[in-house]
C-alpha positions in Angstrom: 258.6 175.3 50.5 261.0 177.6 49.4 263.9 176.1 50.9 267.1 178.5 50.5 265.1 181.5 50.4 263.6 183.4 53.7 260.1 183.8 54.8 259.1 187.0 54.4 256.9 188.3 57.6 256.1 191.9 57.8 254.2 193.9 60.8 251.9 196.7 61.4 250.2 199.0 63.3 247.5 201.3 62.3 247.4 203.5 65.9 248.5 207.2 64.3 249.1 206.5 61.0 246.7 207.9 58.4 244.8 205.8 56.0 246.9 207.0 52.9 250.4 206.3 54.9 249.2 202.9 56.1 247.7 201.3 53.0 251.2 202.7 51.1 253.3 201.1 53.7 251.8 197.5 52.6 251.6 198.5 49.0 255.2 199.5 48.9 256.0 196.6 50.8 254.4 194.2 48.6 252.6 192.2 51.2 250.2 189.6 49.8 247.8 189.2 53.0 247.4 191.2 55.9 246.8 188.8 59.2 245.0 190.7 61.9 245.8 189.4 65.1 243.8 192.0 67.4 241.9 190.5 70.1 239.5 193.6 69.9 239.5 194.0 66.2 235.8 195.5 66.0 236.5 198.3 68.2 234.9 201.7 67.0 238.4 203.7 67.8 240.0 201.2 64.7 239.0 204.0 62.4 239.7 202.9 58.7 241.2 199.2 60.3 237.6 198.1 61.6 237.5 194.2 61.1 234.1 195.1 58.8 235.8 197.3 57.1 239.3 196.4 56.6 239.0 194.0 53.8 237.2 195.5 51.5 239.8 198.7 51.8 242.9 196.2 51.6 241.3 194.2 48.2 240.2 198.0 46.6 243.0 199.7 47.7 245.7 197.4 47.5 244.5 194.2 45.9 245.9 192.7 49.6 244.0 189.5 51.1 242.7 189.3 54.6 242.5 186.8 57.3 241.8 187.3 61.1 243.3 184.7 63.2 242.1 185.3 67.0 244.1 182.6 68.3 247.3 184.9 67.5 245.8 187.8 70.0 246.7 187.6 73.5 243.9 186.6 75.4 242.0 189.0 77.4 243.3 187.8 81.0 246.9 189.0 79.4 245.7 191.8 77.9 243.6 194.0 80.2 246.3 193.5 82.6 249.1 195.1 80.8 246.5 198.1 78.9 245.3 198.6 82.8 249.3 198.7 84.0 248.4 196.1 86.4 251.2 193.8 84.7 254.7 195.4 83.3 255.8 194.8 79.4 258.1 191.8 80.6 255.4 190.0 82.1 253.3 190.4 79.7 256.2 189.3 77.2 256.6 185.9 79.0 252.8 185.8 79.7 252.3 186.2 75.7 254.9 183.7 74.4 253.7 180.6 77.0 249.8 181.1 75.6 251.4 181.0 71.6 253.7 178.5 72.6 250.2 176.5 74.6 248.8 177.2 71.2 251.1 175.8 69.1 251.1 178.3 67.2 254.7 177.4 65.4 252.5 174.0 64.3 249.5 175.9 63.7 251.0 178.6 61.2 252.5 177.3 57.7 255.6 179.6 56.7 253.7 179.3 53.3 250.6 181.0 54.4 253.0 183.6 56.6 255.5 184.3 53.7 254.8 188.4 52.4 252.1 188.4 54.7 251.5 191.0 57.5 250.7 190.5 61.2 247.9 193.7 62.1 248.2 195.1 65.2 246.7 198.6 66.8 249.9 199.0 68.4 252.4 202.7 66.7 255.6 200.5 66.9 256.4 197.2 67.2 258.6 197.4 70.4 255.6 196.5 73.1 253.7 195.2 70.9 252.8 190.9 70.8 253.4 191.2 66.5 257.0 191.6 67.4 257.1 189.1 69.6 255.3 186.8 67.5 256.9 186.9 64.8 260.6 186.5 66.9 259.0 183.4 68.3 258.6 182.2 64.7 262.0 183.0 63.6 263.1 181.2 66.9 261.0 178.0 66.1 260.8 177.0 62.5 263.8 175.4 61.2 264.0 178.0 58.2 265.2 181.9 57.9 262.4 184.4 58.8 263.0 187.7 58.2 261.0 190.2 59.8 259.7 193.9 58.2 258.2 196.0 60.5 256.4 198.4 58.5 
C-alpha cells in the first residue's frame, strides 16, 4: 500500500448538477473510478447518472472506470423510511453505519481499490447523505489516513 501517503476518497452527487458541471468536477479532480453506491441506481429521474448509462459517459467523457457496489447502499428497510420522513437523519445515521459495520464493509473494501476513487450518490450535498458517512466510517476504521473530497 502506499504507506505514508493518504487514501484519497472523493464523493458525489449528481441531484442538480448538470452533466457538463458533474463530469468536470471528477475530471478536475482526477478520480480514477467512480463507485456507485445507490440502492436505486436504475431509476428513470437519474438523468445522465442512469446505471446503463453511466459508464459509458464516465470512460468517453472522462476516461473514468465504473463499479457498482450495492452492498454500500443502505438497504431499502433504512431507506424508504428516512425518504418517507418516517425515521429522522440521526436514525437513519446510526441505522446506516450498524448495516456497513454488519457488512463489514471496512474488510470488504481494499484502500487500494478506494484510493482516487469516488463514492456516487443522488444526494446535492454530502451532509445527509450515507457517502459521507461512509467514507467517515472508513477514515474511522482503517489503520491509515483517509482523506475525504467531497466534490
Amino acid at each position: 500500500m502506499m504507506n505514508d501517503t493518504a487514501i484519497k476518497i472523493f464523493t458525489i452527487g449528481f441531484t442538480g448538477s448538470s452533466a457538463e458541471h458533474f463530469f468536470e468536477r471528477l475530471r478536475g479532480a482526477e478520480v480514477k473510478k467512480v463507485i456507485d453506491t445507490r440502492l436505486w441506481a436504475s431509476s428513470q429521474l437519474a438523468g445522465f447518472a442512469k446505471k446503463k448509462d453511466l459508464p459509458y459517459f464516465l470512460k468517453e467523457i472522462a476516461d473514468i472506470n465504473y463499479e457498482y457496489r450495492q452492498e454500500l447502499a443502505p438497504s431499502d428497510d433504512i431507506l424508504k423510511p428516512f425518504k418517507n420522513n418516517q425515521i429522522s437523519w440521526d436514525e437513519y445515521e446510526v441505522q446506516y453505519i450498524d448495516l456497513i459495520n454488519h457488512r463489514n464493509i471496512a474488510d470488504i473494501l481494499n484502500p487500494d481499490e478506494v484510493h482516487e476513487a469516488c463514492f456516487l450518490c443522488a444526494c446535492k450535498t454530502e451532509h445527509q447523505c450515507h457517502r459521507r458517512l461512509l467514507t467517515e466510517y472508513l477514515q474511522r476504521e482503517w489503520d491509515q489516513s483517509v482523506e475525504i473530497i467531497h466534490l
